[in-house]
C-alpha positions in Angstrom: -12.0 -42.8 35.6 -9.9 -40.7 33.2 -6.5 -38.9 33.6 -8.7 -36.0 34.1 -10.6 -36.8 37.4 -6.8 -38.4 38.8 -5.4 -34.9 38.8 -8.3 -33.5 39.8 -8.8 -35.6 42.6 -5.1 -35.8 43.8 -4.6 -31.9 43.5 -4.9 -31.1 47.0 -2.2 -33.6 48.2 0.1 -32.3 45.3 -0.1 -29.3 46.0 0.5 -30.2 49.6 3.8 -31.8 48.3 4.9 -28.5 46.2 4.9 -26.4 49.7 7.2 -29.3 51.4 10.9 -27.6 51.2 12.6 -30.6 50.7 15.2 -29.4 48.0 17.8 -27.0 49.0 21.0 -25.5 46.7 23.9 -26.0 49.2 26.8 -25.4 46.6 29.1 -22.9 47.3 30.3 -21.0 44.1 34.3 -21.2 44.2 35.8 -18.2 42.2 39.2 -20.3 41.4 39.8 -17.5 38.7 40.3 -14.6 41.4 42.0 -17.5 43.4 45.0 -17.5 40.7 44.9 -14.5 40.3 46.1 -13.6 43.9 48.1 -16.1 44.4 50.5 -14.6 41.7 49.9 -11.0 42.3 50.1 -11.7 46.1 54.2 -13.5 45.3 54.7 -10.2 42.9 53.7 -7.8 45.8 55.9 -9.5 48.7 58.8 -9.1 46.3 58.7 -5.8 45.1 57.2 -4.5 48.9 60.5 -6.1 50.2 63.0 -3.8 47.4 65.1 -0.9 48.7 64.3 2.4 46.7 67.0 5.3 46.4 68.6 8.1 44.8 72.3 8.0 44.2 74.8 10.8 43.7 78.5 10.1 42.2 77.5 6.7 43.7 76.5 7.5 46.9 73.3 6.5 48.2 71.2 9.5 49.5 69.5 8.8 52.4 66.9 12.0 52.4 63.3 12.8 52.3 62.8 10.8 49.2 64.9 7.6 50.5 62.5 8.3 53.6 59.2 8.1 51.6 59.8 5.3 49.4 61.3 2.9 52.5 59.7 3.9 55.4 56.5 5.9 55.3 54.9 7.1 52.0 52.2 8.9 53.2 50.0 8.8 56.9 48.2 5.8 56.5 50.9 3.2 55.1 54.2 1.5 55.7 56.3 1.5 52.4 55.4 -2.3 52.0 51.4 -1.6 52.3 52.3 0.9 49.8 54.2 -1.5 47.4 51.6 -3.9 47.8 49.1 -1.6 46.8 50.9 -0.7 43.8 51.3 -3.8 42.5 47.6 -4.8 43.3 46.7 -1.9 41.1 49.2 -2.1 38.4 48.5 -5.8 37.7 44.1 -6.0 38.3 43.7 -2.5 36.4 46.8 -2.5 34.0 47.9 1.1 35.3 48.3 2.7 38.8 48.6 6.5 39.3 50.8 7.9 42.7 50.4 11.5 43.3 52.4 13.7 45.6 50.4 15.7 47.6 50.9 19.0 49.4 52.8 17.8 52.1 55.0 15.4 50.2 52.7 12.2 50.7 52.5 9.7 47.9 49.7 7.9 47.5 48.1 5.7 44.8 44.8 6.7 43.2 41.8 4.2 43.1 40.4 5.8 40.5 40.8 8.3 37.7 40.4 9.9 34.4 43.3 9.8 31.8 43.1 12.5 28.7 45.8 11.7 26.4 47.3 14.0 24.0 50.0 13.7 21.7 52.5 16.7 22.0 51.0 17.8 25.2 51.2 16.3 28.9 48.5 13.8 29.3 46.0 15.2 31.8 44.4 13.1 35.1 41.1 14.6 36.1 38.4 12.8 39.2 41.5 11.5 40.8 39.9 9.2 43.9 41.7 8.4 47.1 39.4 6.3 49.7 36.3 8.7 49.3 38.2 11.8 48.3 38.2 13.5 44.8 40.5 16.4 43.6 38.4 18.1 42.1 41.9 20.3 40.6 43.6 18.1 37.7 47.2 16.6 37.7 49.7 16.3 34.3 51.3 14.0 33.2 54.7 15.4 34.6 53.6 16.6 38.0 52.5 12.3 38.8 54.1 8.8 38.7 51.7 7.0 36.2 52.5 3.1 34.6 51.2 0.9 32.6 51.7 -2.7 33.0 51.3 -4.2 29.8 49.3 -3.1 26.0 46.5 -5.0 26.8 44.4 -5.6 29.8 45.2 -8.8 31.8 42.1 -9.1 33.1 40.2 -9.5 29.6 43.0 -12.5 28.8 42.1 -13.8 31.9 38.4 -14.1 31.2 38.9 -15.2 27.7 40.9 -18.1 29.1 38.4 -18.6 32.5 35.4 -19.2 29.6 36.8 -22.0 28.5 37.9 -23.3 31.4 35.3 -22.3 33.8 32.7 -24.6 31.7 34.7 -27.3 32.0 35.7 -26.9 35.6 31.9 -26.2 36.1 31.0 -29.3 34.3 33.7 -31.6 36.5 32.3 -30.3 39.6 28.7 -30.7 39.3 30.0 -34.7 38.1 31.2 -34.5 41.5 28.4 -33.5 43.1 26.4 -35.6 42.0 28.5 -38.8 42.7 28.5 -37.9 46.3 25.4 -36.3 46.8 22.8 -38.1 49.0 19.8 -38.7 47.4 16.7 -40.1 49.3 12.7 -40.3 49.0 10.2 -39.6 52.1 6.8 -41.1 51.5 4.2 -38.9 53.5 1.3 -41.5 53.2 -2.1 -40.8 55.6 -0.9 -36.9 55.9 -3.6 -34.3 55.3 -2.7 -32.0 53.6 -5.4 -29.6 54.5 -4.3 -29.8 58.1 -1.5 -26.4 58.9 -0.1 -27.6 62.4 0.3 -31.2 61.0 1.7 -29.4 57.7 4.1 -27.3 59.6 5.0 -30.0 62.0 5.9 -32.3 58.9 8.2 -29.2 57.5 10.4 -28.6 60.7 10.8 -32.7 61.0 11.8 -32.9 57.6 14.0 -29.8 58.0 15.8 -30.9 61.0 16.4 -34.3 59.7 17.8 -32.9 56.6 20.6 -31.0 58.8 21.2 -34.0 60.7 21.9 -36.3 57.8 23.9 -33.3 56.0 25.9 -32.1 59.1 26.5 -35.2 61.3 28.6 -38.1 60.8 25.8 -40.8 61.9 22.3 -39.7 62.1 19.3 -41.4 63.0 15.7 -41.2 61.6 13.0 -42.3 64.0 10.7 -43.9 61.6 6.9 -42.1 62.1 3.3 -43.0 61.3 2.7 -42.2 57.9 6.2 -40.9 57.1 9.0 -43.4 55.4 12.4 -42.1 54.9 14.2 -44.3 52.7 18.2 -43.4 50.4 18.7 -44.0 47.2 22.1 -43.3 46.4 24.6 -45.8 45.3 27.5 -45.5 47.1 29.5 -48.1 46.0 29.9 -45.8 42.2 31.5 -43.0 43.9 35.0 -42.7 43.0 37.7 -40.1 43.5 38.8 -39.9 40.4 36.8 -37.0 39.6 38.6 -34.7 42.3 42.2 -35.2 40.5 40.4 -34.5 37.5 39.4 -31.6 38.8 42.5 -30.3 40.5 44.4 -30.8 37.3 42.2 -28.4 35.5 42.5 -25.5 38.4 46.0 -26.2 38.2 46.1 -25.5 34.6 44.6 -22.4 34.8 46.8 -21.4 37.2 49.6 -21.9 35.2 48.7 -20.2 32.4 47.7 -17.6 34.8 51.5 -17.6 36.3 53.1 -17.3 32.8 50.8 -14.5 31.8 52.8 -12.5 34.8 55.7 -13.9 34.0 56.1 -16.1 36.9 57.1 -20.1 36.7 54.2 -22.4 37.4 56.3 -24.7 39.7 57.3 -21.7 41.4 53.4 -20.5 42.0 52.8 -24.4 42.9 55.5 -24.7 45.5 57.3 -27.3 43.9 61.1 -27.5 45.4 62.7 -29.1 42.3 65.3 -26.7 40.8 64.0 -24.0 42.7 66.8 -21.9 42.3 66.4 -21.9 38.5 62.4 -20.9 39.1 63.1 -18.4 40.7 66.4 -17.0 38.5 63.9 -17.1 36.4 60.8 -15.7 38.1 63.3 -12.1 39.2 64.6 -12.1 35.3 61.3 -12.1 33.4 58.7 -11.1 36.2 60.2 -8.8 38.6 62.8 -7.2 37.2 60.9 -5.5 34.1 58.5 -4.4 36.5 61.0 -3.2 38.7 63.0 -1.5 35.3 59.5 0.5 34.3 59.5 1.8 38.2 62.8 3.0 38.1 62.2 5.2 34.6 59.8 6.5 35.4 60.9 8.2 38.9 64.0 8.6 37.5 61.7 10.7 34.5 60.1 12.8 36.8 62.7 13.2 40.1 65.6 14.1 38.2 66.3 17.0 36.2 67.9 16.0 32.8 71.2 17.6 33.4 71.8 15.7 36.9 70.9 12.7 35.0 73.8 13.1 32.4 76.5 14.0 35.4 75.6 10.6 36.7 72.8 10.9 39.3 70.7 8.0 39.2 67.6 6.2 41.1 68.7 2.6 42.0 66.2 -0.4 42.9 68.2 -2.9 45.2 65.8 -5.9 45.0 65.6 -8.7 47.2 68.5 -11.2 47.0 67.6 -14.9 46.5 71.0 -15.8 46.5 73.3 -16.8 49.7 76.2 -14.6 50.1 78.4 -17.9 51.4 77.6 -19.6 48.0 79.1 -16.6 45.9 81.8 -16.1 48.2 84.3 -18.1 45.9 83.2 -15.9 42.6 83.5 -12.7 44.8 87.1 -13.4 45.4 87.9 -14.6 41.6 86.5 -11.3 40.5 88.0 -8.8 43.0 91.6 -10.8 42.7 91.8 -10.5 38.9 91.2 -7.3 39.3 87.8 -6.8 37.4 86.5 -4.7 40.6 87.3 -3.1 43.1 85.6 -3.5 47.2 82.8 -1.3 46.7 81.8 -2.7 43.5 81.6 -5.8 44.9 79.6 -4.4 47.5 76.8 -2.9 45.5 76.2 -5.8 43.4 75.8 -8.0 46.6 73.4 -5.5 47.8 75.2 -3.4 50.3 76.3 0.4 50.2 79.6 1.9 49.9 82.3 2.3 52.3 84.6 5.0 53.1 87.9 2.4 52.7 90.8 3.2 50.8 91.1 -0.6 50.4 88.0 -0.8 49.0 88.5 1.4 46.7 91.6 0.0 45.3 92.1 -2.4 42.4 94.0 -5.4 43.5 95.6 -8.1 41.2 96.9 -11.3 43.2 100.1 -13.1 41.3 98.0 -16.0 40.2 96.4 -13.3 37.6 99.8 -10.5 37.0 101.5 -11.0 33.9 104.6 -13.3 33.6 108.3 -11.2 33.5 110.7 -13.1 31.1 113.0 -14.9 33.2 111.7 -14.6 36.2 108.8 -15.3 38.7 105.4 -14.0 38.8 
């Protein structure tokens, strides 16, 4: 008997086994990049949604339609931290984020537009998109709030840096896999294959069986007539050392994702050692630049030149990582010698103004006065 008249004879029963579902793809694709990605725009947007926004006059805070907008209620669908949040979403994923103002003094952040730029001219935004709205009108460049996060997209240094370590990662976990994945033959001896009822029967058993041995924590096979389930895996080989492996690499593209923004990775990681110093640094180089291109650019397009010059100015009073009992011993060092005054020292803790003489004094206690020649302080 040649090879020939073997698969000729046996073609029926393996074709019988090719119909058998007895293979199924049960990995679940993990998209760690987008993961990373909004973990550290999600700590960028709590921050800034949590800022205080104003206008200020000869130092006095303004507390009018514009303090009302920018704290409280933006436009009729969001709360000014839905609207921060949005921002920042926008301003980080896309590198840019447009607000308009509409007729009736809403702001509201475009999800997609159309820049034109021009060099002596205002830049022009056409197909502005809110939700599933479009202006068909257009909007300059002086009559909107538009930013740019950075000179290059983040996203297309993020995907640089995911194709390296995406293979890898993809790599590690498929290792895994197949360390622990249950592996096991089923001999279907003495079953026609001609025969659909038995055919189908043999499918649901094998089906069922397979979600009892993948789902359950002890399973039982009743052993039939003609049908022999037997494992092959070796589980004695399986190790964990793969999964550290594997967390180490997610956690390094993570960090590079975190400095990328700005942010420290132990910060991002939730690691408690010198915290304070993360974070110091996290408001210095993350926050606060972001916070510094806000500021220009209302202050660009809500106030007139001329105001500008006699002093008005927008102010961003971010949130304070800081304890006020800790500083309380520099607070007094710096309003007894004299360097400021009450209300100084109120605005750089974070609090408004107050209509105190006191306050408004400079004070210098006798520790700090100059010395009178022959006598006492």
């Amino acid at each position: 008997m040649g090879l020939l008249d073997i698969f000729t004879k046996n073609y029926d029963e393996m074709d019988f086994l090719y119909d058998i579902d007895l293979l199924e793809d049960t990995s679940d694709r993990i998209y760690y990049k987008k993961l990373a990605i909004a973990t550290c725009v999600n700590l960028i947007a709590r921050t800034i949604s949590q800022s205080e926004f104003m206008m200020k006059k000869k130092g006095e805070v303004q507390h009018d339609e514009f303090y009302y907008r920018l704290n409280v209620k933006p436009n009729k669908n969001q709360s000014a931290s839905e609207f921060w949040e949005t921002f920042v979403y926008k301003l980080i994923h896309d590198n840019e984020v447009l607000i308009i103002k509409t007729d009736s003094d809403d702001l509201l952040v475009a999800d997609d537009f159309s820049r034109t730029e021009y060099a002596l001219m205002d830049d022009v935004f056409r197909d502005v998109t809110i939700k599933d709205f479009t202006y068909q009108r257009t909007f300059v460049a002086s009559d909107v709030i538009y930013i740019k996060h950075s000179n290059e997209d983040l996203s297309r240094l993020l995907d640089s840096l995911y194709s390296d370590y995406g293979e890898l990662f993809g790599r590690m976990l498929e290792f895994q896999k197949h360390n622990n994945q249950i592996r096991a033959t089923v001999d279907t001896e003495n079953v026609n294959p001609k025969d659909p009822e038995k055919q189908t029967r043999m499918q649901n058993f094998i089906d069922n069986m397979y979600g009892a041995i993948k789902k359950r924590t002890f399973a039982i096979v009743p052993q039939q007539k003609g049908f022999v389930y037997q494992e092959q895996s070796e589980r004695a080989s399986r190790t964990s050392g793969s999964v550290d492996e594997i967390n180490k690499v997610t956690n390094g593209f993570l960090d590079h994702t975190a400095r990328a923004l700005g942010i420290p990775p132990a910060l991002v990681r939730g690691e408690m050692a010198d915290v304070e110093k993360s974070t110091r640094n996290y408001m210095t180089f993350c926050i606060d630049p972001l916070l510094k291109k806000v500021k220009d650019e209302f202050s660009g397009k809500f106030i007139d030149k001329r105001d500008y010059l006699k002093g008005e100015r927008m102010d961003i009073r971010s949130i304070s990582y800081r304890d006020l009992f800790d500083l309380a011993s520099a607070v007094d060092k710096l309003r007894s010698a004299g360097i400021y005054n009450g209300n100084e020292l109120r605005e750089k803790l974070g609090d408004e103004r107050v209509d105190d003489p006191i306050l408004k004094e400079y004070v210098i206690t006798k520790n700090y006065s100059e010395s009178i020649e022959g006598g006492e302080n």
